[in-house]
C-alpha positions as CSV (number, residue, x, y, z in Angstrom):
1,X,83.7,131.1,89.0
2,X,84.7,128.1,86.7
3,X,82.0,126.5,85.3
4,X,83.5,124.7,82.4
5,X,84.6,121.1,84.2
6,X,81.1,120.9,85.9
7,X,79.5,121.6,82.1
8,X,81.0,118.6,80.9
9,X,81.3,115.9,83.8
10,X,77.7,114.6,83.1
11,X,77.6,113.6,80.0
12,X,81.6,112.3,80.8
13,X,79.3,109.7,83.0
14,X,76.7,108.7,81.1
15,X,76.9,105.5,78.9
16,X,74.9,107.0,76.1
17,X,77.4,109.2,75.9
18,X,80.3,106.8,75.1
19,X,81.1,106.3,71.3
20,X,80.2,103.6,69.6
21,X,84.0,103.7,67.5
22,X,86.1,102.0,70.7
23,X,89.9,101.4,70.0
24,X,91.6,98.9,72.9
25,X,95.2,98.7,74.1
26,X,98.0,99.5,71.7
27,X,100.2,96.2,71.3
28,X,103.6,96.4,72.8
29,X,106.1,96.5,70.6
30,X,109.7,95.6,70.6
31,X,112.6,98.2,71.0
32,X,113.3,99.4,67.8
33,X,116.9,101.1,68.6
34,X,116.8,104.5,70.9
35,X,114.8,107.1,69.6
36,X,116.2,110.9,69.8
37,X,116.0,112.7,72.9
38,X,113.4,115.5,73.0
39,X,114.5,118.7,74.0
40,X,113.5,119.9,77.2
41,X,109.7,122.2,77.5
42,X,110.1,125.4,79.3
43,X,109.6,124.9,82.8
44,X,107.0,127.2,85.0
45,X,109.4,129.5,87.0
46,X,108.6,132.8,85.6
47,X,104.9,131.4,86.0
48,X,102.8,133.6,88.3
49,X,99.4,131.8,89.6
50,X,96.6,134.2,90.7
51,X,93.0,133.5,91.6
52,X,90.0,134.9,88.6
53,X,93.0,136.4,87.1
54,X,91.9,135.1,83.7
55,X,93.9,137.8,81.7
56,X,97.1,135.9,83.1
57,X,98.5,133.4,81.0
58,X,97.3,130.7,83.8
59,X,94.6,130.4,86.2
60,X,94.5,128.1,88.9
61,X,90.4,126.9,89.3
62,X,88.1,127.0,92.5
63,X,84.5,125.8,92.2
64,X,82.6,123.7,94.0
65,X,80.2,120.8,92.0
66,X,78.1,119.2,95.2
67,X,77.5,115.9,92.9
68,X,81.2,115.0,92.8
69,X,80.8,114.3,96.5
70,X,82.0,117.7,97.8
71,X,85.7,117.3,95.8
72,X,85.8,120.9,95.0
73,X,88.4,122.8,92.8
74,X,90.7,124.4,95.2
75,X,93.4,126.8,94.4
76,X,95.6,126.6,97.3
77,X,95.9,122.7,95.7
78,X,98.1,124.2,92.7
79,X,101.2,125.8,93.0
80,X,104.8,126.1,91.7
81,X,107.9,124.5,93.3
82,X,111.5,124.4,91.8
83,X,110.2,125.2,88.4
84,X,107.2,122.8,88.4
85,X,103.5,123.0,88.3
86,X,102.2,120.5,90.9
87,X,98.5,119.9,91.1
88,X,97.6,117.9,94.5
89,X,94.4,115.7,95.3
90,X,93.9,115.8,99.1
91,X,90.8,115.0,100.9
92,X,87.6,116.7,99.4
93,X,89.8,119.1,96.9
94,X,91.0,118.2,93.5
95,X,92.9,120.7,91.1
96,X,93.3,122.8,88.1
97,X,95.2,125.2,86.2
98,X,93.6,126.9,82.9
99,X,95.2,128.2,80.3
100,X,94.5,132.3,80.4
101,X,95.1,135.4,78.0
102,X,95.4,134.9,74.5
103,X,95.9,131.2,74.7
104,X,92.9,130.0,72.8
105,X,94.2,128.5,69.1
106,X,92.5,126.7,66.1
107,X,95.7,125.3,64.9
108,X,98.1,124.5,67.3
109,X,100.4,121.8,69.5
110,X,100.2,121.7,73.2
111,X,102.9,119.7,75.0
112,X,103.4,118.6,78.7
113,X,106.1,116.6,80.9
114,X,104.3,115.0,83.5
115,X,104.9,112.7,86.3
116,X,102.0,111.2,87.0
117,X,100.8,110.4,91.0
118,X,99.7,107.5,93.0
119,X,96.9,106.1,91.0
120,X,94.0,105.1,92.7
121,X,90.5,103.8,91.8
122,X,88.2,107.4,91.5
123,X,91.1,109.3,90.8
124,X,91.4,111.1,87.0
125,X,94.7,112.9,85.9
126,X,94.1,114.7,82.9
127,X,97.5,116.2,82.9
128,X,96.6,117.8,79.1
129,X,93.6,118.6,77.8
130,X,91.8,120.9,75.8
131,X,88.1,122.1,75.2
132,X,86.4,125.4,74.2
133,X,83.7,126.4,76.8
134,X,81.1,127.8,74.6
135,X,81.3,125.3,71.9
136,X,81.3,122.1,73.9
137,X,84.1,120.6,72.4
138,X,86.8,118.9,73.7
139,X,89.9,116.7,73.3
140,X,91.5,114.4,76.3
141,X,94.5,113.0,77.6
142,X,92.9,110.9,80.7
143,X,94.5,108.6,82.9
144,X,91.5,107.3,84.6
145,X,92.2,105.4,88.0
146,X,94.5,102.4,87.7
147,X,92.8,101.3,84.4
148,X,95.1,103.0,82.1
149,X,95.1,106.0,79.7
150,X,92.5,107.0,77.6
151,X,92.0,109.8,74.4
152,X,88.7,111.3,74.3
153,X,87.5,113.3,71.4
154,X,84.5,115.3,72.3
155,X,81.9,117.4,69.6
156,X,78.9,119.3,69.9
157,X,76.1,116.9,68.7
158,X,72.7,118.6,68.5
159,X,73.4,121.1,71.2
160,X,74.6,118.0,73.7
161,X,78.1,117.5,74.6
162,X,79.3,114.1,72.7
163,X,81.9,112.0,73.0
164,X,82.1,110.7,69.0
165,X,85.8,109.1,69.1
166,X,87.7,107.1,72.5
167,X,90.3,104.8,72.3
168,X,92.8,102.7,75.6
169,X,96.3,103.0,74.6
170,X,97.9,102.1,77.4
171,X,96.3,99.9,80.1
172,X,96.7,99.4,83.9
173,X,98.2,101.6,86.7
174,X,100.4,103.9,85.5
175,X,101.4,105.2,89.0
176,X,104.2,107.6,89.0
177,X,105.3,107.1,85.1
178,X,106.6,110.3,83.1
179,X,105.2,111.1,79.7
180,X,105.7,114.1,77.0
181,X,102.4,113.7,76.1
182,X,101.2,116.2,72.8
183,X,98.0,117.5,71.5
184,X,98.0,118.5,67.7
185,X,94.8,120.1,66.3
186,X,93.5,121.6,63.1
187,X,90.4,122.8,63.6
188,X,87.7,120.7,61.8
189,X,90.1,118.3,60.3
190,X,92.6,116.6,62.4
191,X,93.4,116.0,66.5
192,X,96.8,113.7,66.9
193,X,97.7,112.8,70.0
194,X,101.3,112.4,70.4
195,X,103.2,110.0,73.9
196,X,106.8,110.9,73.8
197,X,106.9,111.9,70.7
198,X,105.0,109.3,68.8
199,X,101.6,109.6,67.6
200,X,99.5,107.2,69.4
201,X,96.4,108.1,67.2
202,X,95.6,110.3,64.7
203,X,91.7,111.5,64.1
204,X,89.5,113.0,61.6
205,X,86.2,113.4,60.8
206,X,86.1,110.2,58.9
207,X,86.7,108.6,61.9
208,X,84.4,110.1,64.4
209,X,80.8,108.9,65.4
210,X,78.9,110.5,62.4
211,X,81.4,112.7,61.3
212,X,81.2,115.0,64.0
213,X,84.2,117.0,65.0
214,X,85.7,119.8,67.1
215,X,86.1,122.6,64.6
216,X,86.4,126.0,67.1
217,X,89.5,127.4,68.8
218,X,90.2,125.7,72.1
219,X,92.6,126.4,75.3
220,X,94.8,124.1,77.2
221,X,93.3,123.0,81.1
222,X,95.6,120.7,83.0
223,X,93.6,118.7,85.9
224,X,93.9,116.5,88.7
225,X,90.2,115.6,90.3
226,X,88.2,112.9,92.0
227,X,85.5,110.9,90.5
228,X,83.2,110.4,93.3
229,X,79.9,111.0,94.0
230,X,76.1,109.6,92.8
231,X,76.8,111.4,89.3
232,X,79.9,109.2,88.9
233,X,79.5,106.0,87.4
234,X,82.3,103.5,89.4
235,X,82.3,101.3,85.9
236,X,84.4,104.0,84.2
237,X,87.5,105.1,86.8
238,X,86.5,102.8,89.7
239,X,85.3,103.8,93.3
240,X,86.9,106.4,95.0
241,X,87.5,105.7,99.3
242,X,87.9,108.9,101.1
243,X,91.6,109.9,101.8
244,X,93.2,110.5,104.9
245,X,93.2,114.5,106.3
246,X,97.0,114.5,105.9
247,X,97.6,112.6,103.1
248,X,98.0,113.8,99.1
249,X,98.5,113.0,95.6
250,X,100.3,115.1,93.4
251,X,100.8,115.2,89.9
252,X,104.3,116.8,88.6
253,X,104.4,118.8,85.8
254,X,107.7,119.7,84.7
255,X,107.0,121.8,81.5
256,X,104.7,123.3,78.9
257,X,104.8,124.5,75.2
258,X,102.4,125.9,72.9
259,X,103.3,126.1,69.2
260,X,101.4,127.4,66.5
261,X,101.3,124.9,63.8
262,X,102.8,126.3,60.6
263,X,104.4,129.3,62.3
């Protein structure tokens, strides 16, 4: 079983746990003249998706966390489809794919292309984001309900699982928008998050709550869930109403790349 999301979801609720080092919304800027066109990330066709097959280079989740409200992981909620991972949110089931094998890396870039769903209060897509089980460390791409997008970085602080840097750089719903969104880490001295090729931040341990920062080799998870429950805090990604049987929200994503930074 997948314990890993449940590990981290309470402290992702509590207030304490929020850092103190709050960025807002990047200002929008005027078109500067068209930027190049990045080439395409390898699509998921020769992808194979298999249940606690964890030696696989991915791993579709299923656990169950009774606080969230009975939204469990479900597996059946991920697959492949023209090349494509799609994650779906339907009633009481929320998805997501890990990153198997070998993947873990202390010095690497992980990219998607995503096409984000129907945002809705409750609902988090997390289309990229990285932690390392054991350690408790973390970084996060999270677009939580309609309230925008938000980059987490996440340490171990005194054996607790601590968010030491956040910052809003978009806000509002983002509904259905498609991003190349980028993770850049050096262990122990530098995340960057990158949106379409530009860095939208750029962290180190200067700039974290006390210095602390993720310095162990992490994997890539990719994650569409439901923030419901008593254990979730409606202040953060807003409340979530229960769906109808038939209806879904999926989450598109069209490609993936992992490269090892100076390789």
């Amino acid at each position: 079983m997948d314990l890993t999301r449940r590990e981290l979801l309470t402290s992702l609720l509590a207030p304490a746990a929020m850092p103190l080092v709050a960025g807002r919304a990047m200002a929008q800027t005027a078109d500067q003249g068209a930027k190049p066109t990045l080439a395409p990330l390898p699509d998921w066709s020769k992808v194979k998706l298999q249940l606690w097959k964890y030696d696989n280079p991915f791993v579709p989740s299923q656990w169950s966390e009774p606080k969230l409200g009975g939204y469990d992981w479900k597996a059946a909620n991920v697959k492949i489809v023209d090349g494509a991972l799609q994650l779906t949110v339907s009633e009481k089931a929320s998805a997501q794919v890990i990153a198997g094998g070998k993947s873990e890396s202390a010095s690497a870039r992980w990219e998607v292309d995503v096409t984000l769903p129907t945002m809705r209060p409750g609902l988090v897509a997390a289309p990229l984001w990285t932690f390392n089980d054991k350690a408790h460390e973390e970084i996060d791409f999270e677009i939580v309900g309609t309230k925008g997008l938000q980059l987490t970085v996440w340490a171990n602080v005194n054996n607790q699982h601590k968010s030491v840097w956040v910052k809003w750089v978009q806000l509002g719903d983002l509904s259905g928008k498609r991003y190349r969104l980028g993770i850049e880490y050096e262990a122990g001295k530098r995340v960057s998050f990158l949106i379409d090729g530009d860095e939208a931040a750029v962290v180190t341990p200067a700039d974290t709550a006390g210095g602390a920062f993720p310095d162990k080799p992490m994997r890539p998870y990719f994650d569409l869930w439901v923030a419901a429950g008593d254990v979730m805090d409606p202040r953060w990604a807003g409340k979530w109403e229960p769906m109808a049987p038939a209806d879904k929200l999926v989450m598109t994503m069209h490609g993936y790349r992992r490269t090892d930074l100076g390789a």
